[in-house]
N, C-alpha and C positions, 0 to 999 in steps of 0.2 A: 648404525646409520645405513649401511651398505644393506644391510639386513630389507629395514624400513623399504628404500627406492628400488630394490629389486621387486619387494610385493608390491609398489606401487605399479611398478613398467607393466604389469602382466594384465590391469584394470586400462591403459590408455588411453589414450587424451579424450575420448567423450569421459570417464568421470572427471578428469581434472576440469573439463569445462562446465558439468554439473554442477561443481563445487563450487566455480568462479563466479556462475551468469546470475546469483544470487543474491553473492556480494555485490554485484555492480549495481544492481536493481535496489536496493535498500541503501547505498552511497546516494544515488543519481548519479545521473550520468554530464559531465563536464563536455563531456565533445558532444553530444546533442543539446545541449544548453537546457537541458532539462532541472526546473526547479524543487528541491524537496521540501515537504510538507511531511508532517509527526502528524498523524491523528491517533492520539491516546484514549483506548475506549476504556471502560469500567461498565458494570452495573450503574445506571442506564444511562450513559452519559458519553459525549468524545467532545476532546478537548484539541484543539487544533494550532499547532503552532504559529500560525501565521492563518489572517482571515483578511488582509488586505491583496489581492492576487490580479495580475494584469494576466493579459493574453498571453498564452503559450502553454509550452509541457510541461507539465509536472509529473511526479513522481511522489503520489502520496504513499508514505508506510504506517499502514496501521500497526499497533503495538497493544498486542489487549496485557492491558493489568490489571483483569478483573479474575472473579474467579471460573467463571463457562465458557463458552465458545461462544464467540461474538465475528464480525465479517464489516467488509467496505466495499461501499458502492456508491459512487457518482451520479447524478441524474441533471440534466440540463441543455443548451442549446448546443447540437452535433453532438451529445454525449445522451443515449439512451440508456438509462439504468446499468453504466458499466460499470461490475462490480469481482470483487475478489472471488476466485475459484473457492468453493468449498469454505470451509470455517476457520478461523484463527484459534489456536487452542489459547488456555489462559500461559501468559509467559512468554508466548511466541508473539515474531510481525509478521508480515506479508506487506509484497508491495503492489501497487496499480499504478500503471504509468495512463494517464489520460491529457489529450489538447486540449484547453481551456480556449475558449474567444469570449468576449463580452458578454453579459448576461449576467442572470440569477442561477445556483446551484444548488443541489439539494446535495450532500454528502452525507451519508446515513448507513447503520446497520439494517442489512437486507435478512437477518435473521428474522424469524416469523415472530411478532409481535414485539420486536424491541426498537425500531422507530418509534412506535405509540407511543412506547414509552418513555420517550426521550432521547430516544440515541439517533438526534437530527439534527445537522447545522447547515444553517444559511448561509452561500458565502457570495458575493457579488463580486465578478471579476470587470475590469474596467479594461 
């Protein structure tokens, strides 16, 4: 154990925060009252835990269970096509934290041609 936390000391509190801000992000965050949302992609489909959504933050985590690399991105009122950096590999999530206010929203894979193909949901926030 001694072992262990000596090589850990010599890496420094930026890795242990690298490690942390990750898990916070994929929990959501309780002191910003931010709410979490599961959007489960597959081949060509996301399934959304919750599609009833009032104003405020959320904290969507996409989770692909498919077999490629799939992504999320938000589109709607104050919200310009914000979407996840780079691709989710199959297996992995990623999270996007985005304000939500009243309106209609487009949550969809921003990957090149798999909207078209289905990987788009409507979600009206009240």
């Amino acid at each position: 154990m001694n072992r262990w936390l000596g090589g850990w000391r010599r890496f420094g509190p930026v890795a242990l925060i690298l490690l942390v801000l990750p898990a916070l992000a994929l929990a959501g965050n309780s002191r910003t009252g931010a709410k979490r949302v599961t959007a489960s992609e597959s081949e060509y489909k996301i399934v959304l835990s919750q599609t009833s959504l009032t104003a405020g933050t959320y904290v969507f985590v996409a989770v692909n269970k498919g077999r490629i690399a799939h992504s999320l991105a938000v589109n709607g009122p104050g919200v310009a096509h914000k979407r996840i950096v780079g691709t989710i590999a199959p297996g992995a999530s990623k999270a996007l934290t985005v304000t939500l206010r009243r309106g209609s929203y487009d949550v969809y894979c921003p990957v090149t041609g798999h909207k078209a193909l289905g990987m788009d949901r409507k979600v009206t926030v009240r």
